[in-house]
Biotite code that builds the C-alpha atoms (Angstrom):
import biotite.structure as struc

atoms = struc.array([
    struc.Atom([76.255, 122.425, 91.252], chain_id="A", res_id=1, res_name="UNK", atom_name="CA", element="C"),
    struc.Atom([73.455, 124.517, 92.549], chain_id="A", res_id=2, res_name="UNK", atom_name="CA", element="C"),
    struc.Atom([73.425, 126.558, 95.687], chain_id="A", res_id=3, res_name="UNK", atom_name="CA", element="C"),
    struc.Atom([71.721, 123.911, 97.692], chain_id="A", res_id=4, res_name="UNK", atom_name="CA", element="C"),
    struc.Atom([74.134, 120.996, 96.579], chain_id="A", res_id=5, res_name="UNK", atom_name="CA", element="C"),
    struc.Atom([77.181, 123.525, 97.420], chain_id="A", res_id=6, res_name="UNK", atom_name="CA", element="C"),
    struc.Atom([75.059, 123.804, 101.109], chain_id="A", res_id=7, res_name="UNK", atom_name="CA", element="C"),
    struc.Atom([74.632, 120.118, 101.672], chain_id="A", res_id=8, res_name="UNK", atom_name="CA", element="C"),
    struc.Atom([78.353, 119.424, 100.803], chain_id="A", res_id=9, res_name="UNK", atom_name="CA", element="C"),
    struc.Atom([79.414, 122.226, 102.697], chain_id="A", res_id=10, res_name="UNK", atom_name="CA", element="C"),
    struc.Atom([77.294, 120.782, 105.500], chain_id="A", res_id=11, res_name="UNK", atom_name="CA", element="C"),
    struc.Atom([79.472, 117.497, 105.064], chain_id="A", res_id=12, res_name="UNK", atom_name="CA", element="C"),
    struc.Atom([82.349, 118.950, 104.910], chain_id="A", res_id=13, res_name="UNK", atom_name="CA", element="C"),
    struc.Atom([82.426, 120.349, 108.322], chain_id="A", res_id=14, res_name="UNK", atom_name="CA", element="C"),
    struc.Atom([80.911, 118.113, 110.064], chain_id="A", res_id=15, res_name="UNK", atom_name="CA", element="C"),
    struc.Atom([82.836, 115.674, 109.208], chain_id="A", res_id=16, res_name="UNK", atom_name="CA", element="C"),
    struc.Atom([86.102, 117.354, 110.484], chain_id="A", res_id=17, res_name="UNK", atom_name="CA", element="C"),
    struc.Atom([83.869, 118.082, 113.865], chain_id="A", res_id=18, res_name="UNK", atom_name="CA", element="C"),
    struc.Atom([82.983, 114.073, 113.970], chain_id="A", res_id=19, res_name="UNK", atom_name="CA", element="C"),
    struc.Atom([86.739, 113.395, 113.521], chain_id="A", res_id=20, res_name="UNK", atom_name="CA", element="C"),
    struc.Atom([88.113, 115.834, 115.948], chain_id="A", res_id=21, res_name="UNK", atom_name="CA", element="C"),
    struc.Atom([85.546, 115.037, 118.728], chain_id="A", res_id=22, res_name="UNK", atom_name="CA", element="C"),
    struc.Atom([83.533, 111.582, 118.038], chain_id="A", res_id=23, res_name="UNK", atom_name="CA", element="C"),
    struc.Atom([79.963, 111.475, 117.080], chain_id="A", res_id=24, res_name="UNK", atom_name="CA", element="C"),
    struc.Atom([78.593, 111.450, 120.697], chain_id="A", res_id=25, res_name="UNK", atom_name="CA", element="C"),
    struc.Atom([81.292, 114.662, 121.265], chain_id="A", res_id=26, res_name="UNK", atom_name="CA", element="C"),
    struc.Atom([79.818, 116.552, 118.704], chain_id="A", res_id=27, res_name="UNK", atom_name="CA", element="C"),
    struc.Atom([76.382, 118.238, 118.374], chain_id="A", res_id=28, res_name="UNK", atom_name="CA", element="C"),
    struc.Atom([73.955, 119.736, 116.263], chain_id="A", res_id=29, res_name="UNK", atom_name="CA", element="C"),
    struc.Atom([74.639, 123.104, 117.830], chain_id="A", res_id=30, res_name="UNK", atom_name="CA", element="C"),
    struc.Atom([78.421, 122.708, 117.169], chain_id="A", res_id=31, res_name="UNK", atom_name="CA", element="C"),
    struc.Atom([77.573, 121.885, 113.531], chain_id="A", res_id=32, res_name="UNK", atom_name="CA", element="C"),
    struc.Atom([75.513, 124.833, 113.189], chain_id="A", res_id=33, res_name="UNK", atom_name="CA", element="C"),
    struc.Atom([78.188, 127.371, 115.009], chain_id="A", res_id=34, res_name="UNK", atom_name="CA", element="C"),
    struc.Atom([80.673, 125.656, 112.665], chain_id="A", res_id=35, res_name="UNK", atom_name="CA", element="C"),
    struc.Atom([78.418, 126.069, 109.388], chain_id="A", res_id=36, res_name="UNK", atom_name="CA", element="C"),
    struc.Atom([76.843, 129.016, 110.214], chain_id="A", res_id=37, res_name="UNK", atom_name="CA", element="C"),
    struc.Atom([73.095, 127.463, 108.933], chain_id="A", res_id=38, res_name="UNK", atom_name="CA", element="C"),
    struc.Atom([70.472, 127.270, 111.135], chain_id="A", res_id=39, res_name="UNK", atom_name="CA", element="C"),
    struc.Atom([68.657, 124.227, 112.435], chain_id="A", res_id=40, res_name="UNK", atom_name="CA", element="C"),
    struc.Atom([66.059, 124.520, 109.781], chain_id="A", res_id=41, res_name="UNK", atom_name="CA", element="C"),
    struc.Atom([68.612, 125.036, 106.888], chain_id="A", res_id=42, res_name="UNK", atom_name="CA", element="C"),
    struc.Atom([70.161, 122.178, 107.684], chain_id="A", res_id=43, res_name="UNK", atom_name="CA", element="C"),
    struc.Atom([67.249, 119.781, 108.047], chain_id="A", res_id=44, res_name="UNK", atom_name="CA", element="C"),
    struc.Atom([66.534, 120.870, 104.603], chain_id="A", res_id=45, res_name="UNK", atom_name="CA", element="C"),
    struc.Atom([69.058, 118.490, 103.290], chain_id="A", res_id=46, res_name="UNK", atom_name="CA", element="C"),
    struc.Atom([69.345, 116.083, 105.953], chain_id="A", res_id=47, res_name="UNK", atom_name="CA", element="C"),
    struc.Atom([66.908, 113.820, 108.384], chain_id="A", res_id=48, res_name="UNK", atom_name="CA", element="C"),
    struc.Atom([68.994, 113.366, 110.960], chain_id="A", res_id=49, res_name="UNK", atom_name="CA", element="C"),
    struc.Atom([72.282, 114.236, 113.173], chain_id="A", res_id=50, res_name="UNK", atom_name="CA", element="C"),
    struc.Atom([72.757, 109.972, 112.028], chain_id="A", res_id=51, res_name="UNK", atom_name="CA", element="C"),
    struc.Atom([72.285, 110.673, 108.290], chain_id="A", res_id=52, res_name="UNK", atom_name="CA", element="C"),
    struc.Atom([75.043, 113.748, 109.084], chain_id="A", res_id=53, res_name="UNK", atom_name="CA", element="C"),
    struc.Atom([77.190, 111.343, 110.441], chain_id="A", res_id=54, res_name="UNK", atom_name="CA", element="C"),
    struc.Atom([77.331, 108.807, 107.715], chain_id="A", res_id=55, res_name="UNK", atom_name="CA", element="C"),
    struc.Atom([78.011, 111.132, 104.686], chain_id="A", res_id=56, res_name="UNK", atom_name="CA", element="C"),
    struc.Atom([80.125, 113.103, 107.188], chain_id="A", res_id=57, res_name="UNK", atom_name="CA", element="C"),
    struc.Atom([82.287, 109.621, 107.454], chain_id="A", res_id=58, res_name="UNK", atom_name="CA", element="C"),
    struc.Atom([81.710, 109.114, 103.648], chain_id="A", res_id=59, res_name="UNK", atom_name="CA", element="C"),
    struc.Atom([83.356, 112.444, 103.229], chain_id="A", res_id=60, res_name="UNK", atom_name="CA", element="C"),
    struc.Atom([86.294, 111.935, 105.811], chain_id="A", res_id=61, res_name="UNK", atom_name="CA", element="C"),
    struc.Atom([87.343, 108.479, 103.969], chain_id="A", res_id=62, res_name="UNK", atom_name="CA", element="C"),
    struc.Atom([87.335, 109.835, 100.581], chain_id="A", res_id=63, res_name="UNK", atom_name="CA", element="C"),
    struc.Atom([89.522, 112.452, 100.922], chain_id="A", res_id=64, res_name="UNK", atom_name="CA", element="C"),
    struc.Atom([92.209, 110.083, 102.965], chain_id="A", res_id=65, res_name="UNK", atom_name="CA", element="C"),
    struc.Atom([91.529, 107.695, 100.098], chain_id="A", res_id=66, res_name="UNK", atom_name="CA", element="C"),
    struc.Atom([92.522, 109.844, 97.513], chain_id="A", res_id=67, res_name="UNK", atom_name="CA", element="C"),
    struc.Atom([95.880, 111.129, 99.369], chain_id="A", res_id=68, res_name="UNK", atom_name="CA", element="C"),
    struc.Atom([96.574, 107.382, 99.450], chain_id="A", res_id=69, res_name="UNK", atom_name="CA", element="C"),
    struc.Atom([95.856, 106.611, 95.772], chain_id="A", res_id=70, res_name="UNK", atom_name="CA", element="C"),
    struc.Atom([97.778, 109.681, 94.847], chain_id="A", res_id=71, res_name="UNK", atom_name="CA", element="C"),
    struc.Atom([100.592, 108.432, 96.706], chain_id="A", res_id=72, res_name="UNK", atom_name="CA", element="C"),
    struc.Atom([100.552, 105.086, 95.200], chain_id="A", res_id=73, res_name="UNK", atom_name="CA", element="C"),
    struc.Atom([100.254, 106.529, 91.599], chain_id="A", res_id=74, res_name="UNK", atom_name="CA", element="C"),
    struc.Atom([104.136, 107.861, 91.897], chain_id="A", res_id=75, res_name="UNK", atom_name="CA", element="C"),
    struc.Atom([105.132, 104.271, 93.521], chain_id="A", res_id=76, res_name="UNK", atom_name="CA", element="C"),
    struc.Atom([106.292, 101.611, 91.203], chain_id="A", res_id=77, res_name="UNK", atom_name="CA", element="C"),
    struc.Atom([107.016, 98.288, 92.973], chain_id="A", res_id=78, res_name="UNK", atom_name="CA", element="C"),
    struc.Atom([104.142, 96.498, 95.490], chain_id="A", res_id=79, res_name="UNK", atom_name="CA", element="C"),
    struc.Atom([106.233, 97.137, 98.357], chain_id="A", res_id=80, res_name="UNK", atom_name="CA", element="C"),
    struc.Atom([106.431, 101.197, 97.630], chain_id="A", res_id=81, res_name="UNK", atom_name="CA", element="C"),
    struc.Atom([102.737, 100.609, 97.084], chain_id="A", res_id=82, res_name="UNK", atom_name="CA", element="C"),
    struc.Atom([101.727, 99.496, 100.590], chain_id="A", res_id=83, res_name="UNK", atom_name="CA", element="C"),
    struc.Atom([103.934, 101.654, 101.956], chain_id="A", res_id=84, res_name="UNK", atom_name="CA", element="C"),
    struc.Atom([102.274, 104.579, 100.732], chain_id="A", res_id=85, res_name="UNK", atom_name="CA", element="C"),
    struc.Atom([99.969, 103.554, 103.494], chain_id="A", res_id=86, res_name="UNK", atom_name="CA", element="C"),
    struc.Atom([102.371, 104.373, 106.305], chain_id="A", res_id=87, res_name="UNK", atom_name="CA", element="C"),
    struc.Atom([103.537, 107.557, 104.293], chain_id="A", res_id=88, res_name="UNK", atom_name="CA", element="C"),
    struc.Atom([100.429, 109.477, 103.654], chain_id="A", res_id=89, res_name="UNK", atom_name="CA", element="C"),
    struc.Atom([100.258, 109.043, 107.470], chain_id="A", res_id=90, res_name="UNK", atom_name="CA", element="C"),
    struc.Atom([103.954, 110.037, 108.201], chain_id="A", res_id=91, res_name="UNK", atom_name="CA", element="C"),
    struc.Atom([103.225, 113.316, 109.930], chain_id="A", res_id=92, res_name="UNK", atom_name="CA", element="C"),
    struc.Atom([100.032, 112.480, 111.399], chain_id="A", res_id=93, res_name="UNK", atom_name="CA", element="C"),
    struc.Atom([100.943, 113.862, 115.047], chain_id="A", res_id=94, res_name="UNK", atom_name="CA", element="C"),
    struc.Atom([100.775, 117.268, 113.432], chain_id="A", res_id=95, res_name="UNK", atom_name="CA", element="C"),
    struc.Atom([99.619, 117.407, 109.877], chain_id="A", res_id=96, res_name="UNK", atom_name="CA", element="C"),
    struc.Atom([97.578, 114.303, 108.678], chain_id="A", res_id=97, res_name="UNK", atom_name="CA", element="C"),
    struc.Atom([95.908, 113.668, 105.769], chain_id="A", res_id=98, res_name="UNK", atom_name="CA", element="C"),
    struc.Atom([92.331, 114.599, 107.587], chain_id="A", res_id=99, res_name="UNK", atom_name="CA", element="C"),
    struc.Atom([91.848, 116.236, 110.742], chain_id="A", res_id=100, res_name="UNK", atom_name="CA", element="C"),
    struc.Atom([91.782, 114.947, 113.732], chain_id="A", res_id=101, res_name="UNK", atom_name="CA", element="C"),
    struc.Atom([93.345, 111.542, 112.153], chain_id="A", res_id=102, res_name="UNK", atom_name="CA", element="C"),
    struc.Atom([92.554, 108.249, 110.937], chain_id="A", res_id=103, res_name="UNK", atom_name="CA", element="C"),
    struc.Atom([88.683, 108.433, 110.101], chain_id="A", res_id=104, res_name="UNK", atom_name="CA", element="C"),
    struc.Atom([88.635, 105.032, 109.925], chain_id="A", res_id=105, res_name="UNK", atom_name="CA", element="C"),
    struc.Atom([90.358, 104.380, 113.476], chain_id="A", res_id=106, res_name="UNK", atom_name="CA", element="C"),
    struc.Atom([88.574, 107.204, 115.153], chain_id="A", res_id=107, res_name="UNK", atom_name="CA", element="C"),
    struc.Atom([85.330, 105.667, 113.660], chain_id="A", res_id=108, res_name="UNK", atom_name="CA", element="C"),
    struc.Atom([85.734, 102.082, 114.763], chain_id="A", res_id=109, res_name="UNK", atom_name="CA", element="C"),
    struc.Atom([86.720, 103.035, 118.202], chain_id="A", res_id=110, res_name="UNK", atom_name="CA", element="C"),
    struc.Atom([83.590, 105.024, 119.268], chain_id="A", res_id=111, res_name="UNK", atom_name="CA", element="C"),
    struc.Atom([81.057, 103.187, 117.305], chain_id="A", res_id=112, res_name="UNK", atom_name="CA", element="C"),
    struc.Atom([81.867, 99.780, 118.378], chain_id="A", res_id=113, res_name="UNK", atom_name="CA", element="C"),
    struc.Atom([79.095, 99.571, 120.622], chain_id="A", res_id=114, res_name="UNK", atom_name="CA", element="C"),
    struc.Atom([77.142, 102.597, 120.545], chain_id="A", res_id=115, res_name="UNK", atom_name="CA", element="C"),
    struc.Atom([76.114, 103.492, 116.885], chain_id="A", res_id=116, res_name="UNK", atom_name="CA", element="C"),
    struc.Atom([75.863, 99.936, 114.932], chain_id="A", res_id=117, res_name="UNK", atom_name="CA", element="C"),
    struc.Atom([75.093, 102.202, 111.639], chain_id="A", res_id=118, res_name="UNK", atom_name="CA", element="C"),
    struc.Atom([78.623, 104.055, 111.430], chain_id="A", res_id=119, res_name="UNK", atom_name="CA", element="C"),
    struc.Atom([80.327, 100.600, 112.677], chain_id="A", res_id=120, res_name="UNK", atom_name="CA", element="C"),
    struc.Atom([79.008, 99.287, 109.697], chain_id="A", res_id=121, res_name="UNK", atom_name="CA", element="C"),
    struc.Atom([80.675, 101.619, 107.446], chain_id="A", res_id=122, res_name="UNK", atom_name="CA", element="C"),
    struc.Atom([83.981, 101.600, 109.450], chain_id="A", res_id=123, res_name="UNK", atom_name="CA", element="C"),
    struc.Atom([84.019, 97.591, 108.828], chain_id="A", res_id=124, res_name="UNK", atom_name="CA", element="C"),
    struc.Atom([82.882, 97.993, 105.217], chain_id="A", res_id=125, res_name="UNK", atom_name="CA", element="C"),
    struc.Atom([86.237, 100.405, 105.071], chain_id="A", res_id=126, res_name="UNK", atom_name="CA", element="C"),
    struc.Atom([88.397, 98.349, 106.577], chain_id="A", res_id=127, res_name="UNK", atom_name="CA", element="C"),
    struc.Atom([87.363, 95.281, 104.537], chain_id="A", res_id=128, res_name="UNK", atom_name="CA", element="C"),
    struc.Atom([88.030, 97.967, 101.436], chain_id="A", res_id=129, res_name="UNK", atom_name="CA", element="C"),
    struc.Atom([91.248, 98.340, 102.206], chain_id="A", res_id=130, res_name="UNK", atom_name="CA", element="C"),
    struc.Atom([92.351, 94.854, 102.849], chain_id="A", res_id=131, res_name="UNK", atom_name="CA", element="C"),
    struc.Atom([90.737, 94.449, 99.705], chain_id="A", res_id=132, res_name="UNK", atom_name="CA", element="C"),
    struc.Atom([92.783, 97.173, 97.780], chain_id="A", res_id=133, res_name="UNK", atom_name="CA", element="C"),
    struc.Atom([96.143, 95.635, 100.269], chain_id="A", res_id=134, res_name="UNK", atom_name="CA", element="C"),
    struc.Atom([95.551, 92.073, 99.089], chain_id="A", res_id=135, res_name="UNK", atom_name="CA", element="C"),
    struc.Atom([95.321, 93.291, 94.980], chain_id="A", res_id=136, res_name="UNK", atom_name="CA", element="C"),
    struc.Atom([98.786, 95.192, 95.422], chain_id="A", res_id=137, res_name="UNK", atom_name="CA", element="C"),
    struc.Atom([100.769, 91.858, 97.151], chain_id="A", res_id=138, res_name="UNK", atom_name="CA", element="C"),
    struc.Atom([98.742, 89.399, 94.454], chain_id="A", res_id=139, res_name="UNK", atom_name="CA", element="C"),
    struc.Atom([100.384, 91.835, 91.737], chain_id="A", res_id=140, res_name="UNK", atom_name="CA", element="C"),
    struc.Atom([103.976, 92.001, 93.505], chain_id="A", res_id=141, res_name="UNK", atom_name="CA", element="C"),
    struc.Atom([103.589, 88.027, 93.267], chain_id="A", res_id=142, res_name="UNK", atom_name="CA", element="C"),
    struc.Atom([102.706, 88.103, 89.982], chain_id="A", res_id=143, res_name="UNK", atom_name="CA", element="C"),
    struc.Atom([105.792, 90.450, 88.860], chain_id="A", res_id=144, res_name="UNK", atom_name="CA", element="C"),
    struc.Atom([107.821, 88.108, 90.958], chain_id="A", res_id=145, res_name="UNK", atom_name="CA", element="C"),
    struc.Atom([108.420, 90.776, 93.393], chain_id="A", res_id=146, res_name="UNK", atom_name="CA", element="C"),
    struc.Atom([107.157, 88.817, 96.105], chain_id="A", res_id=147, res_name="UNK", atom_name="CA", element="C"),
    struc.Atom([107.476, 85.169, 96.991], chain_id="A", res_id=148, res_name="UNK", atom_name="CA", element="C"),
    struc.Atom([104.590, 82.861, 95.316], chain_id="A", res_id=149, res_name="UNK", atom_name="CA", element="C"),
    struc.Atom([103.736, 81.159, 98.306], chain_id="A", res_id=150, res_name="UNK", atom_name="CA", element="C"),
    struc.Atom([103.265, 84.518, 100.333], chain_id="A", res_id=151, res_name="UNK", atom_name="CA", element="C"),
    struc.Atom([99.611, 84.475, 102.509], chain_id="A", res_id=152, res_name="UNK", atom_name="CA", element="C"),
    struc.Atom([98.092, 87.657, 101.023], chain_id="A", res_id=153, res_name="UNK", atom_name="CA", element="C"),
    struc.Atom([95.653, 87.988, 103.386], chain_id="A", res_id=154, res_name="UNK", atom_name="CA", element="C"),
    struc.Atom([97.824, 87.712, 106.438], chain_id="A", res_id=155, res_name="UNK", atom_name="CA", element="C"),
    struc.Atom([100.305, 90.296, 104.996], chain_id="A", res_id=156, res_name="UNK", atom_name="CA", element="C"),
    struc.Atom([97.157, 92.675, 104.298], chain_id="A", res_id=157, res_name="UNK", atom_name="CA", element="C"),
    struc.Atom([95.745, 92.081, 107.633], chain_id="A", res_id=158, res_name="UNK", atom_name="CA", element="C"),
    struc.Atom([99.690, 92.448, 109.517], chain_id="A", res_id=159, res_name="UNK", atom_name="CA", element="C"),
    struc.Atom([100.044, 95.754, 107.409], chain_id="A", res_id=160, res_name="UNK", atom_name="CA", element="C"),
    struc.Atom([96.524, 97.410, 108.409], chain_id="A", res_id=161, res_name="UNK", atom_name="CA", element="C"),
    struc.Atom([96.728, 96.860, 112.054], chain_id="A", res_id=162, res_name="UNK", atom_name="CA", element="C"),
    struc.Atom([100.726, 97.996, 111.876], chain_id="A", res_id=163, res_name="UNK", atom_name="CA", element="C"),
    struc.Atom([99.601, 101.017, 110.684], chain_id="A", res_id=164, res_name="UNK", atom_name="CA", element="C"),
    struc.Atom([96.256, 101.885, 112.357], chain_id="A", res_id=165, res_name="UNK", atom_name="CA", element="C"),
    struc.Atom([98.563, 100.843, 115.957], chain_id="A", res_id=166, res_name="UNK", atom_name="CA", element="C"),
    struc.Atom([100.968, 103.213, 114.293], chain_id="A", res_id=167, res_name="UNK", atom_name="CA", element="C"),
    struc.Atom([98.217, 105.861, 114.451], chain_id="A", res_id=168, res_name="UNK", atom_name="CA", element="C"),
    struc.Atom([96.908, 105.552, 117.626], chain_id="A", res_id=169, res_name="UNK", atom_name="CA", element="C"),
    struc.Atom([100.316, 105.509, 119.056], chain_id="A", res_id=170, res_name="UNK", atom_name="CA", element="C"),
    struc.Atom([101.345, 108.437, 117.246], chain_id="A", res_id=171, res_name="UNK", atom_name="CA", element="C"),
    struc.Atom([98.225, 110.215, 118.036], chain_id="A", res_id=172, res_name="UNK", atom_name="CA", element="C"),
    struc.Atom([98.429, 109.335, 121.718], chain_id="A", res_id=173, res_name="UNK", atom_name="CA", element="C"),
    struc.Atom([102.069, 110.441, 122.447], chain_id="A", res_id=174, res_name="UNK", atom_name="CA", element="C"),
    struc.Atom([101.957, 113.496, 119.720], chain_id="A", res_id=175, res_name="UNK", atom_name="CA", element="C"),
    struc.Atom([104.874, 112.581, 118.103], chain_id="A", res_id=176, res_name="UNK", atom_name="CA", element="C"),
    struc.Atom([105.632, 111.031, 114.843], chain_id="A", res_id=177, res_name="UNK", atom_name="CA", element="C"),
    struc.Atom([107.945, 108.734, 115.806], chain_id="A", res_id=178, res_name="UNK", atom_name="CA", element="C"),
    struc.Atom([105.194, 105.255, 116.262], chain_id="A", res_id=179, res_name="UNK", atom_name="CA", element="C"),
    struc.Atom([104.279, 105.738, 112.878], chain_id="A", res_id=180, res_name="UNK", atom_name="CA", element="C"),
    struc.Atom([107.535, 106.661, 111.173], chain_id="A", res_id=181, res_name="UNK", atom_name="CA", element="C"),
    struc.Atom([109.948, 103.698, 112.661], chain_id="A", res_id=182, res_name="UNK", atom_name="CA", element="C"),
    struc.Atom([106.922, 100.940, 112.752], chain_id="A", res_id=183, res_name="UNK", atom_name="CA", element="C"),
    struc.Atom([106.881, 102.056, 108.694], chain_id="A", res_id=184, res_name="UNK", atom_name="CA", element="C"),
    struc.Atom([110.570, 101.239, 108.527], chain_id="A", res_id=185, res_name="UNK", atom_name="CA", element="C"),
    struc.Atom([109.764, 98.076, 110.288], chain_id="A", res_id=186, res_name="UNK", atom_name="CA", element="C"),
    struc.Atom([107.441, 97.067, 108.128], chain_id="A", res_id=187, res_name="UNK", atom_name="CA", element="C"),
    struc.Atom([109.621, 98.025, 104.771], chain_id="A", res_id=188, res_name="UNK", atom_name="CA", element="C"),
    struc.Atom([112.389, 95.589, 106.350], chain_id="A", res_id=189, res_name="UNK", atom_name="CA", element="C"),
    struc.Atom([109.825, 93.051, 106.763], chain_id="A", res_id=190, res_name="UNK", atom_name="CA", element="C"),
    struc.Atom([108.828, 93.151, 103.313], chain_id="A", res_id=191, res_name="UNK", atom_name="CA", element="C"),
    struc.Atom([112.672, 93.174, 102.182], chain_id="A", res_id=192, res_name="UNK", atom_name="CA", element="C"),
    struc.Atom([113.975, 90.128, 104.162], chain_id="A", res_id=193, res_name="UNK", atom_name="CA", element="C"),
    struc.Atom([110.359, 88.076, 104.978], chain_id="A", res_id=194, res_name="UNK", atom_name="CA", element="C"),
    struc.Atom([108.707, 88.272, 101.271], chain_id="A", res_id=195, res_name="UNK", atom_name="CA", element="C"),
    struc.Atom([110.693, 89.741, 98.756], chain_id="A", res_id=196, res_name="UNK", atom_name="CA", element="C"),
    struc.Atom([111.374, 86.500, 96.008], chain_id="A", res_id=197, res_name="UNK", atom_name="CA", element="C"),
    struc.Atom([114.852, 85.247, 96.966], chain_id="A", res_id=198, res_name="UNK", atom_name="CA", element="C"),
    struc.Atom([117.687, 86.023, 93.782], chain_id="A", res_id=199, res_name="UNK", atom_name="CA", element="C"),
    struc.Atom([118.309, 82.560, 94.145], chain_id="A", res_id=200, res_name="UNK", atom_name="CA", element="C"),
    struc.Atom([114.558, 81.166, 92.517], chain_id="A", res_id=201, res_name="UNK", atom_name="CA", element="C"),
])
């Protein structure tokens, strides 16, 4: 990587934990440039825009969460360990989550429903991601008879994503863990007695 690739991610990489921590509008060039310690001219050098900041900034923010949560997965074996893995990588997200300042992805939809259509796009594209990735892990816990055959993977996917995101918020809101911790034990008895393949079939 050459000096001016290390710059631009570097670049990202704060910014994107300023976005997080204070929302696009909350954040400014300035504060990217105290943060980063590169002028206003350095960093037009590598990017057009505060906007094109953002987006790579939110690029950035997602990538790393998503890797926590594939890790996670990695060392789960059955589909329900799998989407919990969601909840977990989140499990101390009052002090300690997997990004600063939170769930990228929450923080992200929230401010840009309205006011910056570009970032709302990627937020949406994210969230459809991960219903995506939610809906693969129940299709293979029906498949391994894990789950029952005539479970609604979509509505599972969708009832796990806003658990946890309402999880987040909560959790965020109140500073304690506890939203996020008992709505994940919540959602592991839901699996066991609502979807789980009966001994009996």
């Amino acid at each position: 990587m050459t000096k001016g690739e290390q710059t631009r991610e570097r670049i990202i990489a704060e910014s994107a934990e300023l976005f997080n921590r204070r929302g696009y509008a909350g954040a400014s060039l300035s504060d990217i440039i105290e943060r980063t310690g590169i002028q206003k001219g350095g960093i037009y050098r590598h990017f057009g825009s505060k906007d094109e900041i953002a987006l790579e900034a939110y690029g950035y923010a997602t990538g790393v969460v998503g890797a926590r949560i594939r890790e996670t997965m990695a060392e789960r074996a059955s589909a329900s360990e799998k989407l919990l893995a969601y909840f977990d990588v989140y499990r101390d997200v009052a002090e300690s989550p997997p990004f600063a300042g939170g769930c990228p992805l929450l923080n992200t939809a929230v401010e840009s429903d309205d006011g910056h259509p570009a970032l709302r796009d990627r937020a949406r594209q994210s969230m459809a991601n991960t219903l995506e990735s939610m809906k693969r892990i129940i299709a293979e816990g029906i498949r391994s008879g894990e789950f029952r055959p005539d479970l609604d993977a979509d509505a599972l996917a969708g009832f796990a994503l806003a658990s946890m995101e309402g999880s987040i918020m909560m959790s965020k809101l109140e500073g304690s863990n506890r939203h996020i911790r008992t709505n994940r034990d919540s959602f592991a008895a839901y699996l066991e007695r609502y979807c789980r393949r009966s001994s009996q079939t």
